[in-house]
N, C-alpha and C positions, 0 to 999 in steps of 0.2 A: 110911827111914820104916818106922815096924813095919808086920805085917799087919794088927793090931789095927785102925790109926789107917785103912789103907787100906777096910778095909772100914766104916768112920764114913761117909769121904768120898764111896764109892759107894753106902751109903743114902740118905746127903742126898741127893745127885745123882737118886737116882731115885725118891725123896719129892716132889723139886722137881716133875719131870718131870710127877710124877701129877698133883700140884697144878696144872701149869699146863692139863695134858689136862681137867682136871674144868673150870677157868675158860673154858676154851675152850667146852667142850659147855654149859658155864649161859651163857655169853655167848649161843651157839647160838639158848636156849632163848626166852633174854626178845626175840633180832632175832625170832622166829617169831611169839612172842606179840604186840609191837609190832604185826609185820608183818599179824596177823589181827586186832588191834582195827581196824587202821586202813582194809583192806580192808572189814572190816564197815561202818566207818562210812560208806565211801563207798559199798555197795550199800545200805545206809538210805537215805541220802540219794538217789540215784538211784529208791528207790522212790516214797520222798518226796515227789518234784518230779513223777513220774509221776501221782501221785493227786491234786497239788496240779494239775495241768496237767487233768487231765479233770473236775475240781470247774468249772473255766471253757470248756472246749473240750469239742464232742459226741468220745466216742470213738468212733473209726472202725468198732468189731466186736470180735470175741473169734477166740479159737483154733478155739473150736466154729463159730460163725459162717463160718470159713475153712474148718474141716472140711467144713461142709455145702454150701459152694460150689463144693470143690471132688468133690465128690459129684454133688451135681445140674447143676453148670453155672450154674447162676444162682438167686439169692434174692430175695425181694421186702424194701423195707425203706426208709424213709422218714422222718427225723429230725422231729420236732416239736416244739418247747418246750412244756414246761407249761401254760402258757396258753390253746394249742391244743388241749387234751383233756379231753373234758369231766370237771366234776370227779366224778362217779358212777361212771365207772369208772376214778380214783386206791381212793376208797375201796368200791368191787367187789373189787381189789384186795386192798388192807389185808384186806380183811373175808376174804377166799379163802386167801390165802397168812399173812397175819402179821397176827391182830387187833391184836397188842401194839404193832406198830408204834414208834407215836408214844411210846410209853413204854417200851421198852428201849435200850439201848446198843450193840446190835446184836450181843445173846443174848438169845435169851428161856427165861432158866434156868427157870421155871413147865412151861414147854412142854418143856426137856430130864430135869427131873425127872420129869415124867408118865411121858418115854419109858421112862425108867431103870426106873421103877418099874412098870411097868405089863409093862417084857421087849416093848415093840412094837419092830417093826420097821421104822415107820413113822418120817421121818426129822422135827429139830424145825430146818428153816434158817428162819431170817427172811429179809428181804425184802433187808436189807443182804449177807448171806450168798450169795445167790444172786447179787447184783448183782456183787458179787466174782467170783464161780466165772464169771458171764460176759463179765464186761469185763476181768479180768483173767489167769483162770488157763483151767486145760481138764477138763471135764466126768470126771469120777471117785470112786471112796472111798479111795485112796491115802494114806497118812497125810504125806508130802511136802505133798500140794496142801491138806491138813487145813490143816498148820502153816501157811503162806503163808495159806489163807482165814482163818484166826483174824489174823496178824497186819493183813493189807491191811483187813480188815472192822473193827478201831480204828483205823485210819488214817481210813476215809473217814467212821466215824460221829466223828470229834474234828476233821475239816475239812469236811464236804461236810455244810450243811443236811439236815435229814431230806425235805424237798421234791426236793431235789437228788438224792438216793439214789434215790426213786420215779420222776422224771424218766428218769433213765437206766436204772435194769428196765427202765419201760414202750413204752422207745426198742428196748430190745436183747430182750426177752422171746420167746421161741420161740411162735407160736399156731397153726401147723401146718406142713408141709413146706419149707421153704425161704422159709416166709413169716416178717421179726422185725420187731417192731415193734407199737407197738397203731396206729399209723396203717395199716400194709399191712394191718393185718388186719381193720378194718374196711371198710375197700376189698373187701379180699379177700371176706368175708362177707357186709355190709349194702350195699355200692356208697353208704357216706356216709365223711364227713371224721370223725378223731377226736373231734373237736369235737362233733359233733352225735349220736353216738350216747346210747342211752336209755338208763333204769336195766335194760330188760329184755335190750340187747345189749350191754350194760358187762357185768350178769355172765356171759352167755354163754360171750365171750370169758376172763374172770376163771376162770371152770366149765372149761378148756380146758387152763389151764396146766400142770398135773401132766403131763398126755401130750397135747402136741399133735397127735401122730402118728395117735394113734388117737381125738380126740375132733374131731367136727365141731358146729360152733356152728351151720352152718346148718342142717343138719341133725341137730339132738338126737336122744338115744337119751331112753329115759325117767328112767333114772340120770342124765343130763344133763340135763334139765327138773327134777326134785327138786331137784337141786345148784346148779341157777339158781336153782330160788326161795328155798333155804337162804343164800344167797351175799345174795342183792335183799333178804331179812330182812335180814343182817348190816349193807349197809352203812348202812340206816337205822338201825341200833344203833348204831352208831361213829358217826352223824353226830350222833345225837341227847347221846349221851355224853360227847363229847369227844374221843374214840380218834383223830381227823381232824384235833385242831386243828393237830398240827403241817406238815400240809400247805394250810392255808388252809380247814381245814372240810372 
């Protein structure tokens, strides 16, 4: 055999060779890809069933929640259904935190433009937003827990009633040390049931929520007295409007 032809036979050979290395690594490539759609879908759906499960079942607490328990030793906190609070301070609420409530998707881009555009530093979550960062995730600006609060917050406004969203803030909402809940915190503050508190101690406690830490409802400052009666306008504006309907008025 000449050298000619030898040298043919060892390029094939290791043309072959390369070819087979390259099908191998793209084999490689598409088991990974497979292997991550399919991962993916099954933490979808694992989240899925998580927010499809606390749309019917009270959630237990959050991460923060656990933070703070295991800080103080003990929280105050007391599950009520909706029906159990008065509706004055649902929309004390709305009117304090998120007017748009009832009519966003759970952004309220009006309120994120303003921010944009205005350079405040002041932040634009809604009520669903919040409700997320508490029941599901842990208190930060991280762009991680961003991502996650964006995804879980169209989850729960395309399954969970916009009643159902306020329901469970008003169950898990921080209103001062170790106290969550609007039930403990009426306790905490008026010595009444959710249920019965007025338009003047719905916004109080509504007047509170930014920092509960430093704001006491029984004891208002006078930047607290302002911001109750600013709050007690509000929610006779959204009841009178319609801002409300989606929670029963």
């Amino acid at each position: 055999m000449s050298r000619a032809s030898t040298k043919k036979k060892l390029s094939k050979s290791a043309k072959a060779r390369r070819k087979n290395v390259l099908e191998r690594v793209a084999d490689g490539f598409r088991w990974l890809r497979r292997k991550f759609w399919r991962v993916l879908a099954v933490v979808f759906l694992v989240l899925l069933a998580w927010v499809l499960l606390y749309r019917f079942v009270a959630p237990p607490g959050g991460i923060y929640m656990l933070q703070e328990y295991r800080r103080i030793g003990e929280i105050q906190r007391q599950w009520v259904p909706m029906d159990q609070i008065a509706p004055v301070m649902a929309r004390s609420v709305i009117a304090a935190e998120d007017a748009n409530f009832c009519l966003h998707w759970g952004f309220d881009m009006t309120e994120i433009r303003k921010v944009i555009e205005t350079g405040s530093a002041r932040g634009a979550s809604t009520l669903s937003q919040q409700t997320v960062k508490n029941v599901y995730l842990w208190h930060g600006r991280d762009w991680t827990r961003k991502v996650l609060e964006s995804g879980f917050t169209l989850m729960i406004e395309a399954f969970w009633p916009k009643r159902r969203i306020l329901e469970v803030y008003l169950n898990i909402a921080e209103f001062d040390d170790g106290v969550f809940g609007v039930e403990a915190a009426a306790q905490r503050y008026f010595r009444v049931s959710a249920a019965d508190l007025t338009a003047l101690q719905a916004a109080r406690l509504a007047a509170v929520l930014p920092a509960p830490k430093s704001r006491d409802a029984a004891n208002p400052t006078q930047f607290l007295r302002n911001r109750t009666s600013s709050i007690m306008d509000g929610a006779a504006t959204i009841a009178r409007d319609g801002r409300a309907d989606c929670i029963g008025g």
